[in-house]
N, C-alpha and C positions, 0 to 999 in steps of 0.2 A: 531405503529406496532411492531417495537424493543424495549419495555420499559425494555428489559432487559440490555440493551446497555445504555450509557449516549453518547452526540454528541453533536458540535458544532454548535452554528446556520450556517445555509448554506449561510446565506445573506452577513455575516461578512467578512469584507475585507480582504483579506490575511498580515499579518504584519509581518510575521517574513521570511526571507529566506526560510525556510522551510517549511510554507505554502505556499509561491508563488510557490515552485518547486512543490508540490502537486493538487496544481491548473491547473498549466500548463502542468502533467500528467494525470490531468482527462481529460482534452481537447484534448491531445492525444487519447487515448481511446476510447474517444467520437467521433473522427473525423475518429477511425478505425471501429467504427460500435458497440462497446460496449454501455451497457446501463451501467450506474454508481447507485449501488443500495443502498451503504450504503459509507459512507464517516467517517473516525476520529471515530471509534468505540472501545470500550473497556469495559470489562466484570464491573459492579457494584462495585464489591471490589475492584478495580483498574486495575492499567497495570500490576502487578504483571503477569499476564497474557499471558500480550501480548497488542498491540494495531495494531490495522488494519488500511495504512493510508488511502485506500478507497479499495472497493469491485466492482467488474465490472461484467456483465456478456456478454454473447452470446448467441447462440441457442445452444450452445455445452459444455462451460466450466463456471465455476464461478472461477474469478480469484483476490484473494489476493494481493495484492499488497504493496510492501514497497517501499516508495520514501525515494530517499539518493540525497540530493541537496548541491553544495558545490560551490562557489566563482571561487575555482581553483581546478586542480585534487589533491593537495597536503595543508593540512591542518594541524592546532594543532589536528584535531580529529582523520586525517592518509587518506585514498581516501576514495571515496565512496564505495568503492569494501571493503575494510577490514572493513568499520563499520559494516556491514552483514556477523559477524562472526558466529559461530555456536551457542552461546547461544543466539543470535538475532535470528537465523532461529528455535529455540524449541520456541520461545516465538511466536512467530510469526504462526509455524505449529500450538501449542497450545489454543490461539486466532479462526485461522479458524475451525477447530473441535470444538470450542465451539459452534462459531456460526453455525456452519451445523449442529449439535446436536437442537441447539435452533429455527431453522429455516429450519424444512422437508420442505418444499417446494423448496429448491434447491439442494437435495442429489441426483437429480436423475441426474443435471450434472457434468461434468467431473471437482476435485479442481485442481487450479494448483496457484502456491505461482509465480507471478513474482518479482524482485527487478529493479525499476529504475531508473537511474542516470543520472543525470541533474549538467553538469558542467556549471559555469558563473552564467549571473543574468536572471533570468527568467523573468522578465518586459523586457529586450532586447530579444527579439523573435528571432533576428538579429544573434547575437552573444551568443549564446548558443545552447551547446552540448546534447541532448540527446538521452542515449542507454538505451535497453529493455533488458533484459535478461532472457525469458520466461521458465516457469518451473526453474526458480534457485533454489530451495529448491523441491528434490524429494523424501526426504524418510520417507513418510506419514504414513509407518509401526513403526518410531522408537519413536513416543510419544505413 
């Protein structure tokens, strides 16, 4: 349906920190009543782009999604809150405009960019942290 996009098989086990945290935000999502429609998408030429770590919907919004997964709050890479600087939020605004360009069938609900953040190891269900931050990126006029 997307062969405009390129994507990971779905089957694939998660290996990196980063796919586990991405995992276990879909399952979030999923357990809040979202349907997960596209998952690790990015435009043909590349991420130059942009990359979506997964797409969710509702009866009401389609919503973008960036997963920020870290160990501890405080890394070589900085939190997860500053890796979602502003040139990550154009690439990211960028990306979703393409795909609602590329796929009418979801412009007629509402976009909204969340970022979420997952401290700890996400295989411990136990012992990790994670927040939503809905609508973080709202100025869908400036690309």
């Amino acid at each position: 349906m997307l062969n405009w996009f390129k994507t990971k098989k779905e089957n694939q086990e998660p290996k990196t920190l980063g796919q586990q945290g991405e995992l276990l935000a879909r399952e979030i999502y999923k357990k809040n009543g979202h349907e997960i429609i596209a998952a690790n998408f990015f435009n043909k030429k590349g991420k130059q782009f942009g990359e979506i770590d997964f797409i969710a919907k509702n009866k009401e919004k389609i919503i973008f999604v960036e997963v920020k997964t870290r160990k501890s709050n405080y890394s070589r890479f900085g939190t997860a809150v500053e890796s979602v600087n502003v040139f990550k939020q154009q690439k990211i605004l960028k990306a979703a405009k393409i795909f609602l360009q590329k796929n009418t069938q979801y412009q007629q609900l509402k976009p909204q960019i969340d970022v979420c953040l997952i401290i700890g190891d996400p295989l411990d269900k136990t012992n990790v942290s994670v927040r939503i931050i809905a609508n973080a990126v709202e100025d869908w006029n400036e690309i």
